[in-house]
Phi, psi and omega in degrees: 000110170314317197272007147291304167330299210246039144296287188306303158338271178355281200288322162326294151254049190252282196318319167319306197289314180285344173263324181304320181308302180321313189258334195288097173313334191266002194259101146313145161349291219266328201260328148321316176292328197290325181319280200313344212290247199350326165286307184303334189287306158315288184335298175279354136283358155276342188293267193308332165308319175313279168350280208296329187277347187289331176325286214258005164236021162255344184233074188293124173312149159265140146026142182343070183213161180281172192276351198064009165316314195286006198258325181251349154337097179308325200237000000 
């Protein structure tokens, strides 16, 4: 599946931006968090978008039936 690839790429750089945020001194603490809130908010929705398609292609739906995505879900 091409959108795992590129779910992954994604977060691959999501995660870059947040470590340049991370090692950059000059960037307070407080003006840091406000950077990062939104990467990190991406982060966990695209994390979980991943989940569902690694999900729905290892557990391909039969035919006029729901996919069962909400069954293995922790939350």
């Amino acid at each position: 599946m091409n959108s795992i690839k590129h779910i992954q790429n994604a977060l691959s750089e999501l995660d870059t931006e947040v470590e340049k945020i991370l090692l950059n001194w000059d960037i307070p603490l407080n003006e840091k968090d406000n950077l990062m809130l939104p990467l990190l908010q991406q982060k966990k929705v695209l994390t979980q978008t991943l989940e569902d398609l690694e999900y729905l292609r290892d557990n391909p739906p039969t035919p006029n039936q729901p996919c069962g995505i909400s069954k293995y879900r922790a939350e």
